[in-house]
N, C-alpha and C positions, 0 to 999 in steps of 0.2 A: 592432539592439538600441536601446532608449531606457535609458538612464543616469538614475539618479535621484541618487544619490550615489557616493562615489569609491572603488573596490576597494581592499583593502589585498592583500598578500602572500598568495596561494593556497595553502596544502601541500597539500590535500588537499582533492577535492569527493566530495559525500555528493548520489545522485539518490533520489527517489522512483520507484516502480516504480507504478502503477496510472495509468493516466491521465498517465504522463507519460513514459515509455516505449514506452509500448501504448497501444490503446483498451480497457478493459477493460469496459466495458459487455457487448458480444457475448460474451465470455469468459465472465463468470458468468450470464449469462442461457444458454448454452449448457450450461454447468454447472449450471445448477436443472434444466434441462429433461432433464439425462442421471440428476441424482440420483433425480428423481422418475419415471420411468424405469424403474430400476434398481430402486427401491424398490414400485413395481407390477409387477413381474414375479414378488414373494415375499411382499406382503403386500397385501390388500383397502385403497385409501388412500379419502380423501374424491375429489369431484369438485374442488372447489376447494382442493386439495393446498396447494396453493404460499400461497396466503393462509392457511390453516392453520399450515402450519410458520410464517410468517410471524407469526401473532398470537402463537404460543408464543414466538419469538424476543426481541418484545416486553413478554409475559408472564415471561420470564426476565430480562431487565435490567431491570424494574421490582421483581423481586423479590431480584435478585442487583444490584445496581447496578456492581461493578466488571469483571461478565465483559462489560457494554460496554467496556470496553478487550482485551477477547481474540475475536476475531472467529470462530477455531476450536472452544474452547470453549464460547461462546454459544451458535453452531449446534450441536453437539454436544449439547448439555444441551435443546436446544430439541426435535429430534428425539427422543431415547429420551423426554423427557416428554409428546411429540404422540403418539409409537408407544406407548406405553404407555397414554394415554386412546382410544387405539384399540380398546386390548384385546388387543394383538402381545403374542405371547410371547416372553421377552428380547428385549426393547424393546430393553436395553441395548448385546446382543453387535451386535445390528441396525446400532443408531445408529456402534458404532464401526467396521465395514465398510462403511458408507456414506462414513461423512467420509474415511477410508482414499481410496477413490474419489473421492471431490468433491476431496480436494485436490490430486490427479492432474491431474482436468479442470482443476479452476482456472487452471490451471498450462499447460496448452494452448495454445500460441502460437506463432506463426511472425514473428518478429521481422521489420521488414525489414531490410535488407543493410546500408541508409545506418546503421541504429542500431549495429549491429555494427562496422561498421568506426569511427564515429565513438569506440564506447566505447575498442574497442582501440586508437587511438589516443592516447585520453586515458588511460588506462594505463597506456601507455609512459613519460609525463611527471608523474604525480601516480597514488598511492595514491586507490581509488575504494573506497566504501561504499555499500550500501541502506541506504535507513530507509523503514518503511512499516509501514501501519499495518495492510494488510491482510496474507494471508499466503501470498500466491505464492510458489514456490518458484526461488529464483533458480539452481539446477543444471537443473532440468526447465524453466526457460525456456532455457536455453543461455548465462545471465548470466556463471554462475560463475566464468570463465576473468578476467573483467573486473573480478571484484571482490574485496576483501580478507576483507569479511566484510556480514553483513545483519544489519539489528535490525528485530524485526518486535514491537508489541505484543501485550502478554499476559502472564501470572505478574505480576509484580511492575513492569512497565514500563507507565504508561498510554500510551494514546494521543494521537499528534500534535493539538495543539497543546503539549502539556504538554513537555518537557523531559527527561522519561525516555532516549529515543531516540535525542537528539542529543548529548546529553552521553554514556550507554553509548559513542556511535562514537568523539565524540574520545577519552574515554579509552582505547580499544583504540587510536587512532590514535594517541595519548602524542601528542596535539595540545593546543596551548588553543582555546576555540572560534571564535575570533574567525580563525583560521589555515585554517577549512574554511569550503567554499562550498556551501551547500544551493543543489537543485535541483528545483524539483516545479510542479506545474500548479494548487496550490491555496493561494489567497491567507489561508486565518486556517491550516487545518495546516501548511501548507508554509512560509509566509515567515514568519505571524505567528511562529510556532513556533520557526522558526531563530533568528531575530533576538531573541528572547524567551533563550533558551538561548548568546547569542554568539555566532550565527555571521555569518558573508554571506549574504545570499539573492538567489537569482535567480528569475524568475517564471517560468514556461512558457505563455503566454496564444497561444497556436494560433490562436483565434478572434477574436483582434482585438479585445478587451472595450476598454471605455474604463478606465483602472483607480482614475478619480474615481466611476465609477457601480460601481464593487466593493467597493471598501476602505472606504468608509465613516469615514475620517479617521484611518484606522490607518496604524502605521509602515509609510513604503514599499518595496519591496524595493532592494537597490542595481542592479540594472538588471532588463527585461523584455526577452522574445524570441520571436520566431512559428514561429520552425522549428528543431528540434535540429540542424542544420549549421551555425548560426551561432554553434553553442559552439565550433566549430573556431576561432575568437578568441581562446579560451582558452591555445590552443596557443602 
């Protein structure tokens, strides 16, 4: 661990779940590939599907600006509006047995063992929360045993960096914020975010970035770490 500044009292840490639990790259790239898939087996798509839905996706948060903070929704709406200038009939019923599915896959992982056990030990000693901005589902990862509750954006909660997220958890947690320690792999959602909103942040840098060539002269986190065992510290 590299310390940047000094922890105060823990009651409770808050992880992120994409990228900082998992590798989630392979997960939804495996999940485009089952959606699209699934959705050519019922209806004629384009050849280049995926940059299709993709430009709709686009084409919907420039004209919807806040369902970029709901990631379910966005694709949802992107779809029945791609299926629809297709020329699909209930475009609609379509798109909502699709994401039905897609959020199944997304959700596809096989944790490894060291995460499991490290969560359930940190359990044992502190109340644990998600926050995240994408929308895995923390029971179909096999999370749920390990955590109190999840805030994922969307409705009315924007997305990480904004402060929606972290504030909902402390107050579920009847914390103030300064008393929870965020956890995640990304330096403006994750740390800017916590620290923005009161809490502690820790980094998740795996890759051994330099973290003068990341931040950019932003507040820094109060410590960094390369491997989830060495939250066993915590303990």
């Amino acid at each position: 661990m590299i310390h940047y500044r000094p922890l105060g009292p823990i009651a409770a840490i808050s992880f992120d779940l994409d990228d900082t639990l998992y590798d989630n790259g392979p997960i939804i790239q495996r999940a485009e590939q089952r959606l699209s898939d699934w959705l050519a087996e019922r209806v004629k798509l384009r050849d280049d599907s995926y940059q299709y839905f993709q430009g709709w996706r686009q084409r919907v948060i420039q004209e919807e600006p806040d369902l970029a903070h709901d990631t379910t929704a966005c694709r949802h709406r992107a779809l029945a509006r791609g299926l629809t200038a297709l020329g699909v009939s209930q475009a609609e019923v379509l798109a909502d047995a699709a994401m039905g599915h897609f959020l199944e896959w997304r959700s596809e992982c096989a944790l490894a063992p060291e995460v499991h056990q490290l969560l359930a030990q940190l359990a044992t000693r502190r109340p644990l929360v998600a926050i995240s901005n994408g929308n895995a589902d923390i029971d179909r990862l096999g999370l749920g045993p390990y955590f109190k509750a999840a805030f994922h954006a969307g409705g009315s909660r924007r997305m990480k960096p904004a402060p929606d997220l972290f504030l909902a958890a402390a107050q579920h947690l009847k914390l103030t914020p300064k008393a929870i320690l965020h956890i995640g792999d990304h330096l403006r959602e994750d740390i800017e975010g916590a620290l923005g909103a009161g809490f502690q942040a820790a980094w998740y840098n795996p890759q051994g970035l330099a973290i003068k060539d990341q931040h950019k002269g932003k507040l820094l986190p109060h410590f960094e770490f390369q491997t989830l065992a060495s939250l066993r510290q915590l303990l």
